[in-house]
C-alpha positions in Angstrom: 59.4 -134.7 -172.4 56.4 -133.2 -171.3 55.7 -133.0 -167.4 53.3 -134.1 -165.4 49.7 -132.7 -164.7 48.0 -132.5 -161.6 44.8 -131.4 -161.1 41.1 -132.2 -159.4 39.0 -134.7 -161.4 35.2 -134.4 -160.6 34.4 -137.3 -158.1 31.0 -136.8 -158.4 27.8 -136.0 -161.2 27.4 -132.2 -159.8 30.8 -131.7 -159.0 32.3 -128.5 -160.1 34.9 -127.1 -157.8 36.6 -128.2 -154.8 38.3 -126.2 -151.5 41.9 -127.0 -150.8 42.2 -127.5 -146.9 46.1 -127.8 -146.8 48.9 -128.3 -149.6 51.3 -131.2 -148.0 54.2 -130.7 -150.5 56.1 -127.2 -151.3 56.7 -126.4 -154.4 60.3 -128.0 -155.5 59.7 -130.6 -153.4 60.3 -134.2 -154.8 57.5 -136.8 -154.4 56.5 -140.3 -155.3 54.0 -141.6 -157.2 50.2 -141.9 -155.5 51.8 -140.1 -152.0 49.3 -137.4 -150.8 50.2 -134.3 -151.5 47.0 -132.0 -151.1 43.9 -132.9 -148.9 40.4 -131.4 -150.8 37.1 -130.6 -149.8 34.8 -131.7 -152.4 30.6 -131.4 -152.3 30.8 -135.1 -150.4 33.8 -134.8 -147.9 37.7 -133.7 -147.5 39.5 -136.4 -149.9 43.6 -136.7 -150.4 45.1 -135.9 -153.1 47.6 -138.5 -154.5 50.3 -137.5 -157.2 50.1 -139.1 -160.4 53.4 -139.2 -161.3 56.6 -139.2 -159.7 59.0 -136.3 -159.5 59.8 -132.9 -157.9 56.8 -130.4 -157.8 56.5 -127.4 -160.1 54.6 -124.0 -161.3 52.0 -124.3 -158.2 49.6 -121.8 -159.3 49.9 -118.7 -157.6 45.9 -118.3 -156.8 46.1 -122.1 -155.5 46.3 -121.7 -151.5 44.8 -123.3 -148.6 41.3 -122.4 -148.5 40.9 -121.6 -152.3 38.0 -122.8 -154.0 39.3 -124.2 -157.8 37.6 -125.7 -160.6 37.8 -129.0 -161.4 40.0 -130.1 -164.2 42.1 -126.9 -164.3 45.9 -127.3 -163.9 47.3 -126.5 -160.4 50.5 -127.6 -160.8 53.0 -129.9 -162.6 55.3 -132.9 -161.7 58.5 -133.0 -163.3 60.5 -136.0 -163.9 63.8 -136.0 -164.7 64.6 -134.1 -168.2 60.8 -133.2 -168.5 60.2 -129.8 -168.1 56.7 -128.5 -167.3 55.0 -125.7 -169.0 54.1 -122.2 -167.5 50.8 -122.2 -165.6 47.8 -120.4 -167.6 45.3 -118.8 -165.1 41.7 -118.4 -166.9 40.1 -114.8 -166.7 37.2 -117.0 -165.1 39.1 -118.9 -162.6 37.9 -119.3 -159.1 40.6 -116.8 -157.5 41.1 -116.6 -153.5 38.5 -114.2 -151.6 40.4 -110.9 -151.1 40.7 -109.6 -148.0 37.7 -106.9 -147.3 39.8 -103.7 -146.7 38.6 -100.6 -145.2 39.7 -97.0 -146.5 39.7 -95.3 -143.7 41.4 -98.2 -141.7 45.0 -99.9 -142.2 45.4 -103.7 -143.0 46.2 -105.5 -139.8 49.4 -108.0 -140.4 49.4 -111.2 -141.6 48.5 -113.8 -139.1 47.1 -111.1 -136.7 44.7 -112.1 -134.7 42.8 -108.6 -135.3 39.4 -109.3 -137.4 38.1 -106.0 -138.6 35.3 -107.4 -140.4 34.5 -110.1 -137.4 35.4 -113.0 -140.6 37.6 -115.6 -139.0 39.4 -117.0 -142.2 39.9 -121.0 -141.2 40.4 -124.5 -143.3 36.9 -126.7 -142.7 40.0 -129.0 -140.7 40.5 -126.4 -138.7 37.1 -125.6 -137.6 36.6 -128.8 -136.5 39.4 -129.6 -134.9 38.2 -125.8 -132.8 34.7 -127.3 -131.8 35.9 -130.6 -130.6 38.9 -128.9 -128.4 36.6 -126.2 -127.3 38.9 -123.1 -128.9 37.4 -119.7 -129.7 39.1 -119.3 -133.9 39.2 -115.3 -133.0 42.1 -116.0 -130.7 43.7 -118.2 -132.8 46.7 -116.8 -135.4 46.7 -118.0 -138.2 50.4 -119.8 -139.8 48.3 -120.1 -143.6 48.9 -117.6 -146.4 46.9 -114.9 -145.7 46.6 -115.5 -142.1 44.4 -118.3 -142.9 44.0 -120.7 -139.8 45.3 -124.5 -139.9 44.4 -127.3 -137.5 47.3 -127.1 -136.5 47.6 -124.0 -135.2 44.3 -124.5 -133.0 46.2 -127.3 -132.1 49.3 -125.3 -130.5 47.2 -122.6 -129.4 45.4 -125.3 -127.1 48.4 -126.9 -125.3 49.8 -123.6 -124.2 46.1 -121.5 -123.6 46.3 -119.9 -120.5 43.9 -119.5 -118.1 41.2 -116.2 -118.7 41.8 -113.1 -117.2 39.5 -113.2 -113.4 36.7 -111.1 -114.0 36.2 -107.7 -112.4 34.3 -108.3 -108.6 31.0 -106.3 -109.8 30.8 -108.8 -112.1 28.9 -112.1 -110.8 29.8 -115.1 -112.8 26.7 -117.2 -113.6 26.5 -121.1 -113.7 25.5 -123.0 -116.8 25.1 -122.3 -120.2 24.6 -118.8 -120.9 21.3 -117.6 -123.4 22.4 -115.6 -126.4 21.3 -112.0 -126.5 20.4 -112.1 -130.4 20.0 -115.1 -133.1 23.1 -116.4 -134.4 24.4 -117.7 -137.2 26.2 -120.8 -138.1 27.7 -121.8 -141.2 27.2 -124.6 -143.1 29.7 -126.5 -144.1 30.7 -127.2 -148.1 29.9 -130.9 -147.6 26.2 -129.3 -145.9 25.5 -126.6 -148.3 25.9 -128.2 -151.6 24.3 -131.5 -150.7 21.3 -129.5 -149.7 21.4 -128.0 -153.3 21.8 -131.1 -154.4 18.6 -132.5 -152.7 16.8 -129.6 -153.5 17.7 -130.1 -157.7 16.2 -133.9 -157.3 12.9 -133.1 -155.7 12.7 -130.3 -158.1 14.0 -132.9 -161.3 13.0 -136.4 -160.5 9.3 -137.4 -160.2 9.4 -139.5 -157.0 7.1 -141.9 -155.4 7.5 -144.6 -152.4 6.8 -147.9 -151.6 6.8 -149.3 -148.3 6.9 -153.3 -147.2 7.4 -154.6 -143.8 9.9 -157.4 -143.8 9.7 -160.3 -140.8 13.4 -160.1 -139.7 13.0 -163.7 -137.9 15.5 -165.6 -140.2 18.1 -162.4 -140.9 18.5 -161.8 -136.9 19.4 -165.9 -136.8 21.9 -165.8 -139.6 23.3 -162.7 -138.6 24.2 -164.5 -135.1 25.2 -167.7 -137.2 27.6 -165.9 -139.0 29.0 -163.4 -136.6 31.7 -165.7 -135.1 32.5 -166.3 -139.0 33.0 -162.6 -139.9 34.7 -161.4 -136.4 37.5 -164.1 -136.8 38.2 -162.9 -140.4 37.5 -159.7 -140.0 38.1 -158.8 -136.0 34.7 -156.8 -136.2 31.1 -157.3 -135.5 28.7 -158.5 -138.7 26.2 -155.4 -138.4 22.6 -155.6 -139.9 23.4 -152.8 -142.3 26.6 -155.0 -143.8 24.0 -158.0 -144.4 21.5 -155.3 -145.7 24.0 -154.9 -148.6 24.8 -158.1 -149.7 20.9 -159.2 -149.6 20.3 -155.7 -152.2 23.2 -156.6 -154.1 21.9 -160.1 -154.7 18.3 -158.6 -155.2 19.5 -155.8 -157.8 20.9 -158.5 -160.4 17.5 -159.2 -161.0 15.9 -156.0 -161.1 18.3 -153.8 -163.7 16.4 -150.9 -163.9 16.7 -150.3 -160.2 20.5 -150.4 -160.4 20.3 -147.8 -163.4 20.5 -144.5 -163.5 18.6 -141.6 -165.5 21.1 -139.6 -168.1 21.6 -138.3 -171.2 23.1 -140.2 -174.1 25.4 -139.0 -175.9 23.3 -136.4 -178.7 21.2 -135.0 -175.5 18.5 -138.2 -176.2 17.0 -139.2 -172.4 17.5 -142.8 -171.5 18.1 -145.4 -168.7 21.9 -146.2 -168.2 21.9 -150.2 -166.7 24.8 -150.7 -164.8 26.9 -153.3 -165.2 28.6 -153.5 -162.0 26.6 -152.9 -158.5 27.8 -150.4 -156.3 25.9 -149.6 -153.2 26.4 -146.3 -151.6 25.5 -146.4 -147.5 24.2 -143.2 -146.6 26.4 -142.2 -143.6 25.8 -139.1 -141.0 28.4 -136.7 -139.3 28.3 -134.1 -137.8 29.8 -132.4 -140.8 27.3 -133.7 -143.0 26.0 -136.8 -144.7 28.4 -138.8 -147.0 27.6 -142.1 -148.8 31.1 -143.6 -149.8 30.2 -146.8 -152.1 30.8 -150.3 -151.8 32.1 -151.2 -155.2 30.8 -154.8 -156.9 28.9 -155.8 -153.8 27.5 -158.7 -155.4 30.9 -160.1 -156.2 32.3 -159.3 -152.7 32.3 -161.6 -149.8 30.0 -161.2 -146.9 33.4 -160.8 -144.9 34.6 -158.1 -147.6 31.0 -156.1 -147.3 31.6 -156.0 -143.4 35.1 -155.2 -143.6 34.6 -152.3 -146.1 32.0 -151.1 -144.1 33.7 -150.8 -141.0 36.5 -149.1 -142.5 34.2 -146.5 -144.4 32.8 -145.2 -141.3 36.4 -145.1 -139.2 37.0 -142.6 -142.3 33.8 -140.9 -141.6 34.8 -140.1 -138.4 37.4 -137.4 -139.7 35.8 -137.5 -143.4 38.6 -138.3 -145.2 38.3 -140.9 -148.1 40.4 -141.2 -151.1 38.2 -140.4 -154.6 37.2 -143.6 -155.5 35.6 -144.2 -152.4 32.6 -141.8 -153.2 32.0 -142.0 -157.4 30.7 -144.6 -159.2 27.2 -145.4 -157.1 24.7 -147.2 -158.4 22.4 -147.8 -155.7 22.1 -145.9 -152.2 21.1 -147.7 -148.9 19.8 -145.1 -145.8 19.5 -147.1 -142.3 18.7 -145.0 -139.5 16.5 -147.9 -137.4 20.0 -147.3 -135.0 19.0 -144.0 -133.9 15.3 -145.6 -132.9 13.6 -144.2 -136.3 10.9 -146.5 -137.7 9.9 -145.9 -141.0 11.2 -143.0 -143.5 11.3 -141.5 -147.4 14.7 -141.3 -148.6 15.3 -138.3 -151.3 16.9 -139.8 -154.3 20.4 -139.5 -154.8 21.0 -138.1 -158.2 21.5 -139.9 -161.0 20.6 -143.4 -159.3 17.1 -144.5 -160.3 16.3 -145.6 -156.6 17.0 -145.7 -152.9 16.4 -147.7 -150.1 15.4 -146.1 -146.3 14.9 -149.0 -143.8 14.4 -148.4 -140.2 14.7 -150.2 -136.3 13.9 -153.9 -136.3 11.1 -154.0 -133.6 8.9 -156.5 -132.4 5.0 -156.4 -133.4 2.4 -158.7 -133.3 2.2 -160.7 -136.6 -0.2 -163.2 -138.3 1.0 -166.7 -138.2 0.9 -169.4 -141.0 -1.3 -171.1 -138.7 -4.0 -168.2 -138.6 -2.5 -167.3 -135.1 -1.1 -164.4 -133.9 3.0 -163.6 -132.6 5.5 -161.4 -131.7 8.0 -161.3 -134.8 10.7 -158.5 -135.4 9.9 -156.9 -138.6 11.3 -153.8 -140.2 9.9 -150.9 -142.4 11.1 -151.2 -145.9 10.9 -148.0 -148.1 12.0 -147.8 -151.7 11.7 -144.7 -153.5 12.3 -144.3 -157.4 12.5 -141.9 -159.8 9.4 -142.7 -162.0 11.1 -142.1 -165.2 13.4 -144.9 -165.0 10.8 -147.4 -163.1 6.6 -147.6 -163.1 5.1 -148.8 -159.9 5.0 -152.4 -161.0 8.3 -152.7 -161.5 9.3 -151.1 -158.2 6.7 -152.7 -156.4 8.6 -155.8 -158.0 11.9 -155.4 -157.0 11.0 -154.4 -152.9 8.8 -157.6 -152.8 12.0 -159.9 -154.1 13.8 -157.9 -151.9 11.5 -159.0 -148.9 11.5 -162.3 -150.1 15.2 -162.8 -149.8 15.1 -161.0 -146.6 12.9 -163.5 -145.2 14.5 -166.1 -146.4 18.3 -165.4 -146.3 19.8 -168.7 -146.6 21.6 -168.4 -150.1 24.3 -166.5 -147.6 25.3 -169.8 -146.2 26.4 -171.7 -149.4 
């Protein structure tokens, strides 16, 4: 019997290679089916990897390390059963092999793990830097336990508890408070997660003809069902009912009658271009860390309970907090919802999130003088709706359609109650 295969599926439309931050396994090591065994840093954030098969590991590739970049698809290793025996590992002349060390002639190689840098690189997992910048530790001091002398989190980690204190400076030197000014620029480096969602924004605007719409929404009757149904959602969920969790049950709802804005725009099969209508709705909420922006999706939203939405919610951005998610938390959006009124922001344009046909940026609820049905004039809370759409899928009319059906059942949320 034949082994089995493990390797990294693309999670994503643009998604051709991944980093691996740490294996969690050694090779001959036995493991159970869907236990982690290898935590990835895809183009959207650092997912675990879960075997497929039960069994003892086997034939890791030899250019597969931590901090390798590999391909998608491509074999890293097998999972053997018992009486299957896996076949030898083939390593294509145009695999993604680890970055050699930069060597100088004149110079010798320093050892692995030493915490000499002769080019001034500091080799560390993405993990690893973070876990430097939230403890405060300079990476250069750090040695490195990876192969290679590549740096783990968990070496900042011990290199923290037992740091001693610096060396008192010399008494011609006067120590000066506060922050001090960098003599030259600097550079900082953008994380995977930063640098190819940037390329990825950059290949919409440059792809997809976009255009905006923009509605203002009177938030009167959402604010009074969202504190009608608070108590409801705490005492089944334990959390608070936020306005972005009611945001995507109301679009859900709205986006079974309006296909073509839960479409997306592809290629069929031949290379012919055509809308793809979804069947199920999955809304993606746009999500920002300090390693990046991630949208994890919130799979058959309109089929979910307004309890489930909240729940899900909550739990996507614990995760976002140390940007692990498992795979299926990121693939399969249909739809993508940006809210940034928290942070005090008003109205935006959201860039479109390839392939989706559209996405929704809504900003702070605030409170602006309205006309009244009676021809008078109040204080209501409203908030900036802006859809924008890629304008080969939908015309103006029919997005102009969808955000004022949308407004309507934000106005009027009441179908949430049955």
């Amino acid at each position: 019997m034949m082994a089995t295969e493990f390797f990294i599926h693309k999670m994503s439309e643009h998604m051709e290679t991944a980093r691996i931050i740490r294996w969690l396994v050694k090779e001959g090591e036995r493991v159970d089916r869907n236990q982690v065994i290898m935590e990835v840093e895809t183009d959207k954030a650092v997912v675990e990897m879960e075997a497929p098969a039960g069994g003892v590991i086997r034939n890791i590739r030899p250019d597969a390390l931590d901090g390798s970049v590999v391909r998608v698809g491509e074999t890293i290793c097998w999972i053997a059963g018992p009486g299957e025996v896996p076949p030898p590992i083939e390593i294509k002349e145009d695999s993604i092999r680890p970055p050699a060390p930069k060597t100088s002639p004149s110079v010798s190689q320093p050892e692995v793990g030493s915490k000499t840098r002769l080019t001034g690189e500091v080799r560390a997992t993405p993990v690893a830097r973070r876990v430097a910048k939230d403890l405060g530790v300079d990476l250069a001091l750090v040695t490195g336990s990876g192969p290679n002398g590549i740096i783990r989190d968990e070496d900042v980690r011990a290199y923290a508890e037992k740091k001693v204190e610096p060396v008192a400076q010399p008494e011609s030197v006067q120590p000066t408070a506060g922050p001090q000014v960098p003599d030259s620029d600097q550079w900082v480096d953008l994380s995977r997660i930063q640098a190819l969602t940037g390329q990825r924004m950059l290949a919409s605007v440059r792809t997809a003809p976009q255009f905006s719409l923009m509605l203002e929404a009177d938030m009167t009757n959402f604010l009074w069902l969202q504190e009608a149904l608070a108590e409801r959602v705490q005492a089944k969920t334990g959390g608070k009912l936020s306005v972005t969790a009611l945001l995507v049950k109301i679009i859900a709802e709205t986006l079974k009658h309006h296909p073509l804005a839960n479409a997306s725009y592809e290629e069929k099969p031949g290379g012919q271009p055509a809308a793809r209508l979804h069947a199920q709705i999955n809304i993606g909420v746009a999500l920002g860390t300090e390693n990046g922006l991630v949208v994890p999706v919130i799979r058959q939203a309109d089929q979910l309970s307004l309890e489930d939405v909240a729940a899900r919610l909550s739990a996507y951005i614990e995760q976002a907090k140390t940007m692990r998610f498992a795979p299926t938390d990121l693939d399969g959006g249909t739809f993508t919802l940006s809210n940034l009124g928290m942070y005090g922001i008003h109205q935006f344009n959201a860039i479109l999130n390839p392939p989706q046909s559209a996405i929704l940026a809504v900003g702070k609820i605030v409170k602006r003088a309205v006309e009244l049905p009676d021809g008078g004039l109040g204080l209501r809370p409203v908030m900036n709706l802006t859809l924008t759409v890629d304008h080969r899928v939908m015309d103006g009319l029919q997005g102009a359609r969808f955000l004022a059906d949308l407004q309507s059942r934000l106005e009027k949320p009441y179908f949430l109650l049955s």
